[in-house]
C-alpha positions in Angstrom: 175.2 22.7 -115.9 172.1 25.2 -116.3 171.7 27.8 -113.6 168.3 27.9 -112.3 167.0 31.2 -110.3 164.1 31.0 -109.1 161.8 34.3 -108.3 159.1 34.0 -105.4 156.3 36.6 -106.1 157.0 38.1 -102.7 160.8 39.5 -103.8 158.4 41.8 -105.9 155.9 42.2 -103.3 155.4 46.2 -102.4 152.9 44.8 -99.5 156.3 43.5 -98.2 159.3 44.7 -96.4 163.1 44.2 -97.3 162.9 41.7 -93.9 160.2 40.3 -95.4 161.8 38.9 -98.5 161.3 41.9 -100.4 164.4 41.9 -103.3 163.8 45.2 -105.4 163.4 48.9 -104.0 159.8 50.1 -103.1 159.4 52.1 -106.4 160.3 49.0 -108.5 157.8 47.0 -106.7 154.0 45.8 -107.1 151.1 45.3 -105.3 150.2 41.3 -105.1 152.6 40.0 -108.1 151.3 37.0 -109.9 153.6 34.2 -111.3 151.9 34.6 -114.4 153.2 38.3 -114.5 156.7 37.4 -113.4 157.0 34.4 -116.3 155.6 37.1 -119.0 158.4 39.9 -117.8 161.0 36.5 -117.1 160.0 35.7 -121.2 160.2 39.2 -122.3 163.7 39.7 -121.4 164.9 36.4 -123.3 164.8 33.5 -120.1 162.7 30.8 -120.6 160.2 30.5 -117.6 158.3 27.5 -115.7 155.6 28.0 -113.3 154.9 26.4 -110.5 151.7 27.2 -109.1 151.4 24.6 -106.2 154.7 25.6 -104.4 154.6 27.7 -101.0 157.7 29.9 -99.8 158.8 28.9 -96.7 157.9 32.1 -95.1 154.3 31.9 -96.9 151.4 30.0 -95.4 149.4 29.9 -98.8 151.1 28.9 -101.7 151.5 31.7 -104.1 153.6 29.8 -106.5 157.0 30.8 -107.7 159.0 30.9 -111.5 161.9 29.1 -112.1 164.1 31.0 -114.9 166.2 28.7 -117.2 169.3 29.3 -119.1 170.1 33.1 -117.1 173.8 32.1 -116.8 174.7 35.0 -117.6 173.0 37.1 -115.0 173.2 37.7 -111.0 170.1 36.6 -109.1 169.8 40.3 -108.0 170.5 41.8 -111.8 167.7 39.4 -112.9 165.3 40.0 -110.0 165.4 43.3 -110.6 165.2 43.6 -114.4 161.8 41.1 -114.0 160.6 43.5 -111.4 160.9 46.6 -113.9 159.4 44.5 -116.7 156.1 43.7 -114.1 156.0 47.5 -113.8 155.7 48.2 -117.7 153.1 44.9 -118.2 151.2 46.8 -115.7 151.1 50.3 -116.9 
């Protein structure tokens, strides 16, 4: 069976602390990350990526959305968080 992570803008949030959901180091993170962003840098490392826009974290009163990477068995939810979180960085720059 597929492994599906999924990546909640806010784990790339630089607005929000590491008790906030926060996943990556301040100086990886963004200000306001979209899911569009996070399915480009999810699709330039090689992961296939769905959006889903209507969604709301359970911490989140608005719904902000959240991508669902497809096929990243060969990852840790922490490597991969990260590696989208750097990728974010350089779509920004």
């Amino acid at each position: 069976m597929a492994v599906e992570n999924v990546i909640w803008p806010r784990y790339l949030d630089a607005e929000k602390s590491r008790s906030a959901g926060r996943r990556v180091p301040l100086e990886d993170a963004v200000d306001d990350p979209t899911v569009d962003e996070i399915a480009e840098a999810v699709q330039q490392i090689g992961y296939d990526a769905v959006i889903e826009r209507d969604v709301t974290h359970p911490r989140e009163w608005e719904a902000n959305g959240r991508v669902i990477v497809k096929g990243a068995d060969d990852s840790t939810k922490n490597d991969l968080v990260q590696a989208v979180a750097a990728y974010v960085g350089i779509l920004r720059n």
